[in-house]
C-alpha positions in Angstrom: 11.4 34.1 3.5 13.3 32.1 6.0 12.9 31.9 9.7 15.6 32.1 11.9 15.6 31.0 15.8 17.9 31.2 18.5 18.1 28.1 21.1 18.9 28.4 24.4 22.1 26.6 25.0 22.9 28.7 28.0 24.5 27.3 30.9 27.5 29.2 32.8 29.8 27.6 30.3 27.9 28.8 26.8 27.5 32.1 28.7 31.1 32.5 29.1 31.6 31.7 25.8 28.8 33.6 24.0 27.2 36.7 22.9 27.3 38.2 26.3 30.8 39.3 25.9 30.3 41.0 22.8 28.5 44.0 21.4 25.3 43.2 19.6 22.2 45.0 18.7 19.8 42.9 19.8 17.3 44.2 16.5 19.6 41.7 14.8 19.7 39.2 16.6 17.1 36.5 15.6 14.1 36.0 18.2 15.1 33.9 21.1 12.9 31.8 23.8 12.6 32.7 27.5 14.2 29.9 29.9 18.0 29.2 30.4 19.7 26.2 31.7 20.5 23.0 30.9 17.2 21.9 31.4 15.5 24.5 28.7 18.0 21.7 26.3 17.5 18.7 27.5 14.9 18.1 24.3 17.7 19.3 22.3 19.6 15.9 22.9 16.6 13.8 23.7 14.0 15.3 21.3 15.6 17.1 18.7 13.0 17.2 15.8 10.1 18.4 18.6 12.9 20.4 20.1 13.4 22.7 16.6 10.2 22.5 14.9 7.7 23.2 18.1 9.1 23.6 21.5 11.9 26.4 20.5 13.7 28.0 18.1 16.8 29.8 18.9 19.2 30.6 21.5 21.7 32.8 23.4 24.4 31.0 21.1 23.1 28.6 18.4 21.0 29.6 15.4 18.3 27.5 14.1 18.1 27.9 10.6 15.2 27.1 8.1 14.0 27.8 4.6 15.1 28.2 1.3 17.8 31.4 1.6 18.8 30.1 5.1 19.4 26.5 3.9 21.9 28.2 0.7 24.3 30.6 3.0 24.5 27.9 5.4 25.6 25.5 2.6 27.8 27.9 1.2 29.0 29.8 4.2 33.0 29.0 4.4 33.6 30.3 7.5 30.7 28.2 8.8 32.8 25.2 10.3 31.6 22.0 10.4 34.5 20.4 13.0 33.7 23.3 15.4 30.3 23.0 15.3 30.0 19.2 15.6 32.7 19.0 18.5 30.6 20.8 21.1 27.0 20.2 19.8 27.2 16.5 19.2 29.6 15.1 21.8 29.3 11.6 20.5 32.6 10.8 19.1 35.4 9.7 21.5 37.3 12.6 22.6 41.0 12.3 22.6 43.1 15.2 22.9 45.2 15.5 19.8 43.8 12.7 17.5 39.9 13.5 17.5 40.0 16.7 19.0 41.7 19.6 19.0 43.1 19.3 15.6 44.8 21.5 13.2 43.1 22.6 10.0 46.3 20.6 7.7 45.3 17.7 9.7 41.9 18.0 9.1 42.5 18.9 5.5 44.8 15.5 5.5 42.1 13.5 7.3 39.2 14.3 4.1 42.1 13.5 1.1 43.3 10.4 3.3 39.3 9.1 3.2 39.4 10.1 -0.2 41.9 7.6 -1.5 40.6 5.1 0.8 37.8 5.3 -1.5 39.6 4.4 -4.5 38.3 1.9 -7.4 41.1 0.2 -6.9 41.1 -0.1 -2.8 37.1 -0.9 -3.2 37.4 -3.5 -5.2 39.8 -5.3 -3.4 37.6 -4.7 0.0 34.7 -6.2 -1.8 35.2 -9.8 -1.5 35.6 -9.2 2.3 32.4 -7.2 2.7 30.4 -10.2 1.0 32.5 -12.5 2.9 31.3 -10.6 6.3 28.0 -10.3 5.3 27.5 -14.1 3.9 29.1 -15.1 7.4 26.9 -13.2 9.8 23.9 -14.6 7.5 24.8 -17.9 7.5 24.9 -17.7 11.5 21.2 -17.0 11.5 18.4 -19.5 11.8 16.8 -20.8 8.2 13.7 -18.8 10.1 12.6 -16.2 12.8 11.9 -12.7 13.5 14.5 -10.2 14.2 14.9 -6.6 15.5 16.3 -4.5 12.5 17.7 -2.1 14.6 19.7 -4.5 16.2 20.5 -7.5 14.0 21.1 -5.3 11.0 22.6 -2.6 12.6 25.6 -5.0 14.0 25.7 -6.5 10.5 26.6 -3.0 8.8 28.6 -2.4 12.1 31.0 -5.3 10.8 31.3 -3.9 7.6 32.4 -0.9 8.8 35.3 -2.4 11.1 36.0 -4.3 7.6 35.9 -0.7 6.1 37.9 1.7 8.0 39.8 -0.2 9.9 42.2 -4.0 10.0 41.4 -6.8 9.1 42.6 -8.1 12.7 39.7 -6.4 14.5 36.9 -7.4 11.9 37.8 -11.2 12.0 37.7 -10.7 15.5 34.0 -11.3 16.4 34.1 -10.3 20.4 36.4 -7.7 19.8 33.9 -6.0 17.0 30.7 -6.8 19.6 32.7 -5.2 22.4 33.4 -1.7 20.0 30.1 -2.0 19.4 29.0 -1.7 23.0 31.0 0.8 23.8 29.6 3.0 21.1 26.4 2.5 22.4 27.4 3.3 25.7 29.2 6.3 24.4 26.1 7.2 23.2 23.9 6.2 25.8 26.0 8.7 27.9 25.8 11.9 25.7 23.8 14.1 27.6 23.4 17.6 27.9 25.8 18.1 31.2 28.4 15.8 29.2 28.4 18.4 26.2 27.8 21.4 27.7 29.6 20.5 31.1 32.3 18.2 30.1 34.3 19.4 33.2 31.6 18.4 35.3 32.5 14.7 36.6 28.6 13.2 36.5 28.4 9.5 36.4 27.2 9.8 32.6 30.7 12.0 31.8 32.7 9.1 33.8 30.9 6.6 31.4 31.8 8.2 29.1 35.4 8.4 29.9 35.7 4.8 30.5 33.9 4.1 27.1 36.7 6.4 25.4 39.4 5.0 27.1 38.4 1.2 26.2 38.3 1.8 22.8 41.9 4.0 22.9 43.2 0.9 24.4 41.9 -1.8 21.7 42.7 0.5 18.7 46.0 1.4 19.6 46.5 -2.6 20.9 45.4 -3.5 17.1 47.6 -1.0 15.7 50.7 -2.2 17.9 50.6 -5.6 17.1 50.9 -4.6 13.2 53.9 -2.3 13.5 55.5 -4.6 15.7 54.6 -8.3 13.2 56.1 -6.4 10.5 53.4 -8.3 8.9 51.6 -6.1 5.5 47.7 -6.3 4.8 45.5 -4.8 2.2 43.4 -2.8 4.7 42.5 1.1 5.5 45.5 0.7 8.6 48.1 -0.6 6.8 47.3 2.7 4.0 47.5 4.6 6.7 50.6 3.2 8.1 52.0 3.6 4.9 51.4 7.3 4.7 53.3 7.5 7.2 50.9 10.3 8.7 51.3 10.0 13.3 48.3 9.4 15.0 46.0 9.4 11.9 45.3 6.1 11.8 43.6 6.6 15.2 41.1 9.0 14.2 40.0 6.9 11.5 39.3 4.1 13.3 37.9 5.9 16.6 36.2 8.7 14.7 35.1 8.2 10.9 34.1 4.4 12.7 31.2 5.6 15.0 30.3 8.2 12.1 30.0 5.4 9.3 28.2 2.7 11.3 25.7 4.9 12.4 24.7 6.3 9.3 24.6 3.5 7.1 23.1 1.3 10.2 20.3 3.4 10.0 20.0 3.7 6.3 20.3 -0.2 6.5 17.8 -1.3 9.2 15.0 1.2 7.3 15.9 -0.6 4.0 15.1 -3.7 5.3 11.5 -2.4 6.4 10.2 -0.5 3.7 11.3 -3.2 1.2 9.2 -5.6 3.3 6.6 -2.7 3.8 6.2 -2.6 0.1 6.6 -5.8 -1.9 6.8 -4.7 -5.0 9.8 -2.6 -4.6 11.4 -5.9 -2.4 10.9 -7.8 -5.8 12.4 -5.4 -8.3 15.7 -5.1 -5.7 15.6 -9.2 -5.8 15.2 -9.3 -9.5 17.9 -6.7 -9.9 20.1 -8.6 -7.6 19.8 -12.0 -9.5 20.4 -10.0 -12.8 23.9 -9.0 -11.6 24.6 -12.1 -10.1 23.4 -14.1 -13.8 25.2 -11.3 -15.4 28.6 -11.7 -13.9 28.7 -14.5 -11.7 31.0 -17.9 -13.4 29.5 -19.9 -10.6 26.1 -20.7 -11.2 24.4 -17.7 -9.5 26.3 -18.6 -6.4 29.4 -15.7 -6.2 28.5 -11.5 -5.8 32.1 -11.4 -5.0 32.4 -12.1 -9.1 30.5 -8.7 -9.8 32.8 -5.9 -10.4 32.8 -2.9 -8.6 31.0 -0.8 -11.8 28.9 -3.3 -11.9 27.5 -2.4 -8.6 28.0 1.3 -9.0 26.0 1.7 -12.4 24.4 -1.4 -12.8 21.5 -0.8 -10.2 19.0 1.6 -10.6 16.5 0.2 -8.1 19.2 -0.1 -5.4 19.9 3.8 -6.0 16.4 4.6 -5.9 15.7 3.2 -2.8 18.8 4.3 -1.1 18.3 7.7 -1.8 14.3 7.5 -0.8 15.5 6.0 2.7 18.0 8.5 3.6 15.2 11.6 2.7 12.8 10.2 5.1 14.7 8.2 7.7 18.3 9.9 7.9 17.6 12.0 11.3 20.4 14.5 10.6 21.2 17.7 12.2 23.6 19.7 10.2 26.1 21.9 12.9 28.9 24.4 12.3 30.3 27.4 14.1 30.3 31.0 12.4 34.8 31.1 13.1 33.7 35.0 11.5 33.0 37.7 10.8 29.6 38.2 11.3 27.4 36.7 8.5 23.6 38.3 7.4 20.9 36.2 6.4 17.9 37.7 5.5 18.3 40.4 7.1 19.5 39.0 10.2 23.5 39.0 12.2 24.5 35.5 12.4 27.9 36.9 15.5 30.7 35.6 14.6 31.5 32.7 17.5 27.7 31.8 16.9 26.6 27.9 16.4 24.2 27.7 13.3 22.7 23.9 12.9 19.8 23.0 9.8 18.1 20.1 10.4 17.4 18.0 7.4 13.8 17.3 7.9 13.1 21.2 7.1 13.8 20.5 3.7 13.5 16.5 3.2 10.1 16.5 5.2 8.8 19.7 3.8 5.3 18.9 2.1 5.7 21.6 -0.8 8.7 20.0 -2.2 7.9 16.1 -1.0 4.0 16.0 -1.3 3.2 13.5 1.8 6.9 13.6 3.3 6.3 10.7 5.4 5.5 8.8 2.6 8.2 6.3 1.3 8.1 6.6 -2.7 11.6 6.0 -4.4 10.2 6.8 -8.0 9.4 10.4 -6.4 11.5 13.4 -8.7 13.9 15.9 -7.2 12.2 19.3 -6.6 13.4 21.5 -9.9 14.4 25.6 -9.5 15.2 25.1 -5.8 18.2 26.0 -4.1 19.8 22.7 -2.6 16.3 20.9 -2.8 18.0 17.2 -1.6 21.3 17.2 0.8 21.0 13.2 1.4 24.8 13.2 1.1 25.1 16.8 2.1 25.6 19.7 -0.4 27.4 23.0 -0.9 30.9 22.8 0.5 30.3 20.1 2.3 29.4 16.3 1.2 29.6 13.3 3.2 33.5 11.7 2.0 32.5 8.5 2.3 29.1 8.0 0.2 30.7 6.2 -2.5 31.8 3.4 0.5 28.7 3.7 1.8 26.4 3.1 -1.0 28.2 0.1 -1.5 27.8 -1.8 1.6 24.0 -0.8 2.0 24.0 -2.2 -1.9 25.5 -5.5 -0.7 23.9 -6.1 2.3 20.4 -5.5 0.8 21.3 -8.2 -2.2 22.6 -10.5 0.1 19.4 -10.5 2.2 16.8 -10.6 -0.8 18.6 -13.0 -3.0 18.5 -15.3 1.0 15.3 -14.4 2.1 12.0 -13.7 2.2 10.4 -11.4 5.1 7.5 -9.4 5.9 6.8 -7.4 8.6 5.2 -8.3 12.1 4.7 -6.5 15.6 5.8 -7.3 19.1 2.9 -10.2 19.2 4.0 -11.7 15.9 1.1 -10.5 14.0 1.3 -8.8 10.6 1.3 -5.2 10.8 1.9 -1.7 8.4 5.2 0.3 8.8 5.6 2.8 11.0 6.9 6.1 10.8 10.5 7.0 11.6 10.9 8.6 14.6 13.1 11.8 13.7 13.1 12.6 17.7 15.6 9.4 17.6 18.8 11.1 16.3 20.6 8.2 15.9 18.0 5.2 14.4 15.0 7.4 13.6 13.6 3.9 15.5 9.9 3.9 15.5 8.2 4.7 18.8 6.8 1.3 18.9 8.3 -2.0 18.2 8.8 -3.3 14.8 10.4 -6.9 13.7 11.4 -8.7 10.3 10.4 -11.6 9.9 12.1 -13.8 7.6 12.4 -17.7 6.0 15.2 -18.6 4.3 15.0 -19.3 0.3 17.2 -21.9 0.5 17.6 -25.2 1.8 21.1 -24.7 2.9 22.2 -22.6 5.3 24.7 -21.4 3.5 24.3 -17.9 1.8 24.7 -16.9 -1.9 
């Protein structure tokens, strides 16, 4: 039987907007949490996994859901929307009126086939070379040894690849201008607080932040984007697809939206990688030795070249790298999934989910749930899917909606974990350099899962040069 809860969102603005101003009976309504304010939320933004699976459940306006039957209607739900839920509960993207916000459901529909394509065999394999050209770069910049903050080192390593990804090749070879996106992300999410989402009206010093964030990357997108129209110059990157379509304003959401999106993701996905395969050696060899097979498979440069192995080389040629990946996003992928109810009302065991409602799952209720992942916390890539349940792994999202961009995803996280392994050697030490276990994943961190206390790699080169296979 699943549980419903209602949080307390409230504020004047969610009032306004909310239940109040319709008719409900409140014997359907699921059981909500005395306390209003934008204080009763503030571990909503800060503390999200304490926030929904101790402090409190449901709201005036958004429905916790959880369990079996829960998790399938809100999977299946199509009148759950993701855009509408995600615009007002997250308020981490860069809001522009009209290109991230705001948008028409053809445009949105556009956005999803235009990622699509961009996903291509034949658009991935000529981005490859470029992604092991980024990554062998940013390696080859690093001492031949030392200790490094995952979280920080890796994390602006898949940040690159991203830029490389969905965006021009202009902005990725330039390395200040990618550092200075990335730092206005991080303010951009530094400054998502509950008066910014719920209040966005409300001119606090976090919201002004955050306007200056949004504007500074406006300005260097569009600048990027200029300067290509204007050289009548063509390149094989995501923009000059995009400028082909011929689709107004597109290109901007792809590079302001789906960039902040994919970097975050598969930086966390990345930077956890790196850990547990130190953590747990004998998984960091079979990834090595399966590495070094592709490479002595496919590589006409004595074991020197990944840019020689073929994209379904990578894709099906790499168990170990699968089975990993999809261990580290069960137990380290801090997602929240949020929609909006756009109506009518929808039941669920038993219970009136109003239309105008905001329903959100959180991931750990079924990825950290001991009766279908026996010791969740527990980091075991040769583990089985549960069998005769309902949606029993969403790692990539499930129902009628899947993360578009997995198959570019996997990818670079495939890439960046061969190039490391196949360069290095690294085990895991503590803020006073001493050796020390893994910790666990912080789910309260919604956008690293970064532990509570501080964790570093550290690494010695395998090679006498410094340059990078």
């Amino acid at each position: 039987m699943a549980f419903l809860f209602a949080v307390a969102l409230v504020a004047l603005y969610i009032a306004r907007r909310g239940l109040a101003a319709r008719s409900v009976k409140l014997e359907d309504l699921p059981p909500s949490i005395s306390g209003v304010g934008i204080v009763s939320v503030h571990s909503f933004y800060r503390r999200r996994f304490d926030f929904l699976n101790k402090d409190l459940r449901v709201l005036t306006t958004v429905i916790v859901l959880s369990g079996e039957s829960a998790r399938t209607a809100f999977l299946t739900n199509r009148h759950f929307d993701l855009t509408e839920g995600f615009k007002l509960l997250s308020g981490a993207i860069p809001m522009v009126r009209g290109i991230t916000s705001d948008l028409e459901k053809r445009r949105i529909g556009l956005i999803h086939r235009r990622l699509t394509l961009v996903q291509t065999s034949e658009r991935l394999s000529s981005l490859l070379p470029y992604l092991i050209n980024d990554c062998a770069t940013q390696m080859a910049g690093w001492t031949s040894s030392g200790h490094f903050d995952p979280f920080v080192k890796i994390y602006e390593l898949t940040f690159q690849t991203t830029i490389r990804s969905l965006s021009c090749h202009e902005l990725a070879d330039d390395s200040q201008r990618v550092a200075q996106l990335k730092d206005l992300y991080d303010k951009l999410d530094i400054g998502t607080t509950p008066s910014t989402v719920l209040l966005p009206w409300l001119p606090t010093p976090a919201m002004l932040k955050k306007m200056w964030s949004t504007k500074k990357i406006y300005d260097i997108v569009v600048e990027a984007i200029r300067w290509r129209q204007a050289s009548g110059i063509t390149s094989d990157d995501t923009l000059q697809f995009l400028l082909d379509g011929g689709d107004d304003n597109l290109w901007l959401l792809f590079i302001m939206g789906l960039l902040v999106a994919g970097s975050r993701a598969t930086g966390t996905t990345a930077s956890w990688l790196i850990l547990y395969l130190a953590a747990y050696p004998e998984w960091g060899r079979r990834a090595r030795e399966e590495s070094f097979s592709l490479l002595s498979r496919y590589s006409s440069a004595n074991l020197t070249q990944f840019a020689s192995i073929p994209l379904e080389a990578w894709e099906s040629e790499t168990p170990v790298m699968d089975a990993i990946i999809s261990e580290t996003l069960r137990v380290a992928q801090p997602h929240t999934a949020m929609r909006r109810n756009l109506g009518p009302d929808a039941w669920i065991d038993n219970v009136r989910i109003p239309s105008g409602a905001y329903v959100v799952y959180p991931f750990s209720d079924v990825h950290l749930n001991p009766d279908l992942y026996p010791e969740p916390f527990a980091w075991k890539p040769e583990r089985r899917e549960p069998r005769n349940v309902m949606f029993g792994s969403i790692r990539w999202g499930s129902g009628k909606t899947v993360c578009l961009g997995q198959r570019l995803a996997k990818i670079e996280l495939k890439i960046v974990i061969s190039t490391f392994l196949v360069n290095f050697h690294h085990t895991l030490v503590d803020d006073q350099g001493a050796s020390c276990a893994i910790p666990s994943p912080d789910w309260n961190d919604i956008l690293l899962c970064k532990p509570t206390k501080p964790i570093f790699v550290q690494y010695q080169r395998e090679h006498s040069t410094s340059e990078p296979i």
